[in-house]
C-alpha positions in Angstrom: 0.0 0.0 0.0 2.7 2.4 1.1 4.7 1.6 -2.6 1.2 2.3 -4.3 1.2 5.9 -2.2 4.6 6.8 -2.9 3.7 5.7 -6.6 1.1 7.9 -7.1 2.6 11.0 -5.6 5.7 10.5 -7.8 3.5 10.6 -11.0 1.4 13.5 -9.5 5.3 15.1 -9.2 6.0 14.4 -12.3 3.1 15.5 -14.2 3.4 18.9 -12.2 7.3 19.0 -13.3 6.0 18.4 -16.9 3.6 21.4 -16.7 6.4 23.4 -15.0 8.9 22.5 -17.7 6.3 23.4 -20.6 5.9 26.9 -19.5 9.6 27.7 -19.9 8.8 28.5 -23.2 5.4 30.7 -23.7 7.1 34.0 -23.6 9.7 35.6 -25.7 12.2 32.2 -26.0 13.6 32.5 -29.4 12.3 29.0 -31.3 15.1 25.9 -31.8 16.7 26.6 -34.5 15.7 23.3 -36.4 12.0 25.0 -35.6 12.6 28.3 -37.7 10.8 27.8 -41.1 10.4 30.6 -44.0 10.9 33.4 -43.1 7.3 35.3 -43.2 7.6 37.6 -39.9 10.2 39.0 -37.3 9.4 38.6 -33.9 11.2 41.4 -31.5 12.1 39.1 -28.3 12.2 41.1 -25.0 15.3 41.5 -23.1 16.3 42.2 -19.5 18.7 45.2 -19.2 20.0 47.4 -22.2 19.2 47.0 -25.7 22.3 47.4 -28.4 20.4 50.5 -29.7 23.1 52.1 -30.8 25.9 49.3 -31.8 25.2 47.3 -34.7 28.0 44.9 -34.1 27.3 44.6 -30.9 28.0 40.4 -29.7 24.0 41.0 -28.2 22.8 40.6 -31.5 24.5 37.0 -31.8 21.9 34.9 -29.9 18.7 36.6 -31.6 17.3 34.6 -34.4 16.8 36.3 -37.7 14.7 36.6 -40.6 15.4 36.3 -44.1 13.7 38.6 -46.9 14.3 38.6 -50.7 14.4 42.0 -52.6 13.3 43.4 -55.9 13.5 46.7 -57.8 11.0 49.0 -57.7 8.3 49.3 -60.3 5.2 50.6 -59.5 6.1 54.0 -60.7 9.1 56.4 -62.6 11.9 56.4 -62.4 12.3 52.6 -62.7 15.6 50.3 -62.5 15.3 46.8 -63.8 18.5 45.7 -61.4 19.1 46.3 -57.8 22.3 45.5 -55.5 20.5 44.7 -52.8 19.1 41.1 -53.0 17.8 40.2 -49.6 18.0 41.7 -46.4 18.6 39.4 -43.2 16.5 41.5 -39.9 16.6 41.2 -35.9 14.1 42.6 -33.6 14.6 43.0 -29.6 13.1 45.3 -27.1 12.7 46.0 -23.5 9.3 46.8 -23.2 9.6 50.1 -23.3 11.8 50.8 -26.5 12.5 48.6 -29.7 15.7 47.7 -32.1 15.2 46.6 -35.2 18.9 45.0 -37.1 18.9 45.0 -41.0 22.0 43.1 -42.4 22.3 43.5 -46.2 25.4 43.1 -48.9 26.1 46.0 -50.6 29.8 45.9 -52.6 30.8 49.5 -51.6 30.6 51.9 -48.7 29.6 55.1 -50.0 27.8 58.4 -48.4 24.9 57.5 -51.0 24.1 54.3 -49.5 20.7 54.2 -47.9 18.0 52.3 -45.8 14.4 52.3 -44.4 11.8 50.4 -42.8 7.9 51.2 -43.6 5.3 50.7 -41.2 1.5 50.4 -41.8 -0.2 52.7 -39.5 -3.5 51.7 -38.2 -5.8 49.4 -39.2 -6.2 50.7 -42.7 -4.9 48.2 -45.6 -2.1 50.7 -47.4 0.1 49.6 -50.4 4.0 49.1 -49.8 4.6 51.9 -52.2 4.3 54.8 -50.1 0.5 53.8 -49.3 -0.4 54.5 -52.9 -3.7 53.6 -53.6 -4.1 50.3 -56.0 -6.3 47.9 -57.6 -8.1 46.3 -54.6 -6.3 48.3 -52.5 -7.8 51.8 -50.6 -4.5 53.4 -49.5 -3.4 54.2 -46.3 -1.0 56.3 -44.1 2.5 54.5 -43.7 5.2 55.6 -41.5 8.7 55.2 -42.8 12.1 54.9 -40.8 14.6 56.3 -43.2 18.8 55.9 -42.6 21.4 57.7 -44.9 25.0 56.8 -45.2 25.6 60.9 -45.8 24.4 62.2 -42.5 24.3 59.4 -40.4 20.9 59.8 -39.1 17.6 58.6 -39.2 14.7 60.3 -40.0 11.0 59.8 -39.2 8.6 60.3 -42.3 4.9 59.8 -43.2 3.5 59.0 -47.1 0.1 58.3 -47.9 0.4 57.5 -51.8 2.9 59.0 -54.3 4.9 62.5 -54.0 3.4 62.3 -50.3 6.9 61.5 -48.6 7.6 64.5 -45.7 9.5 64.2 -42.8 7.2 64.3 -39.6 7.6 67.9 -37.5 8.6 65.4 -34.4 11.5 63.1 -35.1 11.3 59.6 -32.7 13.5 57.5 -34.4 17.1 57.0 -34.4 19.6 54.7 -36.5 23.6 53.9 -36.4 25.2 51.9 -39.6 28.3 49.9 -39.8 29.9 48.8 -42.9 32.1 46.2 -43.5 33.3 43.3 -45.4 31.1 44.2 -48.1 28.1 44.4 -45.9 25.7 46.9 -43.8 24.9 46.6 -40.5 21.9 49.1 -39.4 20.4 49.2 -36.4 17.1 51.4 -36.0 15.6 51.9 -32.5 12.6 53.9 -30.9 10.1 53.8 -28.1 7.5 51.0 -28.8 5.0 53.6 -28.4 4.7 57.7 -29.1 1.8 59.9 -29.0 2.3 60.9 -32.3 -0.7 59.6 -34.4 1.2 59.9 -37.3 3.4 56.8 -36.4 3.7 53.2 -36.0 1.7 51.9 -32.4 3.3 48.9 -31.3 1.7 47.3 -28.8 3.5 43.7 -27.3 1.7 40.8 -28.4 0.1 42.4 -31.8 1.4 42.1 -35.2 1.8 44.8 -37.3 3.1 45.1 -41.3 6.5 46.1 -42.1 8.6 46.3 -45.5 12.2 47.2 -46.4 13.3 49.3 -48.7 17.6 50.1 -49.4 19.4 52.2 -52.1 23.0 51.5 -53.2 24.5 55.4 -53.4 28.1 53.9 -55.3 28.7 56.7 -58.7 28.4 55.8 -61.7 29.2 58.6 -64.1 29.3 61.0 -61.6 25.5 60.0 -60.3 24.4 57.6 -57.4 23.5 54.5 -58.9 19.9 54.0 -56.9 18.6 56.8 -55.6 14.8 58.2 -55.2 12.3 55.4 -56.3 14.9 53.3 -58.1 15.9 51.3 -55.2 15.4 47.6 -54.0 12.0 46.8 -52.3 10.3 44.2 -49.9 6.9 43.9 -49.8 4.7 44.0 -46.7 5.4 40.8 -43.9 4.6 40.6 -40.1 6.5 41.9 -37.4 5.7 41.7 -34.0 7.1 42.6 -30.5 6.7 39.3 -28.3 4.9 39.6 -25.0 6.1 39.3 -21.7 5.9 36.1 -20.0 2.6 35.5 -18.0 4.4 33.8 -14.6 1.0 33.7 -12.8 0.7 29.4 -13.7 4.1 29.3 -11.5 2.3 30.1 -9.0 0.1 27.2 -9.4 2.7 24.9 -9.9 3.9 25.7 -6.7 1.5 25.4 -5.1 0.8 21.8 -6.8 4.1 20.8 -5.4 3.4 21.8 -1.8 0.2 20.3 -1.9 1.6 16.6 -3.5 4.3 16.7 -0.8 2.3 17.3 2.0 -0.3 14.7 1.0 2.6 12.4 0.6 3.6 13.2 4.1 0.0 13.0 6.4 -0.2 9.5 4.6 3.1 8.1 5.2 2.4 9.1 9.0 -0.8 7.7 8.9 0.8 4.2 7.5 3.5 4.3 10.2 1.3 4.7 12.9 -1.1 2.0 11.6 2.4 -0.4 11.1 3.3 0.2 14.9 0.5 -0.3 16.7 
């Protein structure tokens, strides 16, 4: 009887343990990487401590798992280019739960002042085209809120569009960016606070996906004249990006609790049996 007790509590232990051991992984724990599949979204994991907001080589970025986009040029309206440099862009995402980095990694041949980057945000809930939120066939239009980084001035500056020859650069500037080139790559790191109160920008709340594209201009001369520049320039279109939630601890609680409870079951029993043996 005592071996069927001590049976039983050890499964209940072990069942508990199971639960206990399952929850290690419903927050922000970056997938196995046999797990990661096609790349169709970024998730932003949250970190304890300081993001590397301003350091695009920094060793930080290491253990996050990217995402893998492919580029082409742009051709929904003049000036076109049938060939672009940039043929895929590789992208991170981290942040704190109060602020956001965002890592794009991309070959580009040449470190010149031309050279250029941006990431476009949907704003709202209303369906917007890539390009600029033009409006399109099936498509309404919408306000988009772009993130643009230039080689040349080594900042980043925070824009609105809502269709073509909309582009201007918002009267309060959130965003910053810091690029690194080398090897014949670009490092770009793009950070801001999750949220602002200005309506004209991205809102992203933990836990909600929003849409995102990627857009990158190789400035190297040719004939005296940047070789991408303007609309000519490689483009993404719109996939899913996300900042992951925190983790919801309050089931530790209750496993905790299951623990106690198992053990001092386990206990009143044994007692019981030992009293029962000695009489």
């Amino acid at each position: 009887m005592l071996n069927k007790l001590r049976f039983l509590s050890t499964v209940t232990l072990v069942g508990i343990s199971g639960i206990l051991g399952s929850t290690a992984g419903f927050a922000s724990d970056p997938p196995p990487a046999e797990e990661v599949g096609a790349s169709v979204s970024i998730r932003m994991y949250q970190v304890e401590g300081t993001l590397p907001a301003d350091d695009p080589n920094s060793p930080q970025w290491a253990a996050v798992p990217e995402s893998e986009f492919n580029l082409a040029p742009q051709v929904h309206w003049p000036e076109r280019i049938q060939e672009v440099t940039v043929q895929s862009v590789k992208v991170k995402g981290l942040h704190d739960g109060q602020n956001l980095a965002i890592l794009v990694e991309y070959e580009d041949p040449t470190d010149d002042p031309k050279d250029a980057a941006a990431i476009e945000f949907m704003v709202g809930d209303k369906k917007a085209h890539f390009a600029h939120g033009q409006p399109m066939l099936q498509v309404e239009g919408g306000p988009v809120n772009i993130w643009f980084w230039k080689k040349e001035t080594g900042k980043a500056l925070d824009m609105s569009a809502k269709g073509f020859k909309t582009l201007s650069t918002q009267e309060k500037q959130d965003v910053s960016a810091t690029g690194a080139w080398a090897g014949g790559s670009w490092k770009v790191v793009f950070t801001r606070a999750l949220k602002t109160e200005d309506e004209q920008d991205v809102q992203i709340e933990p836990g909600e996906w929003r849409s995102v594209a990627f857009a990158f201009w190789d400035g190297a001369l040719v004939s005296g004249v940047a070789k991408e520049k303007g609309s000519q320039k490689a483009v993404s279109s719109w996939w899913s990006i996300r900042a992951e939630p925190s983790a919801d601890n309050s089931i530790f609680g209750w496993v905790i609790f299951g623990l106690a409870l198992a053990a001092g079951f386990e206990l009143v029993v044994v007692r019981k049996l030992r009293k029962g043996q000695s009489a």
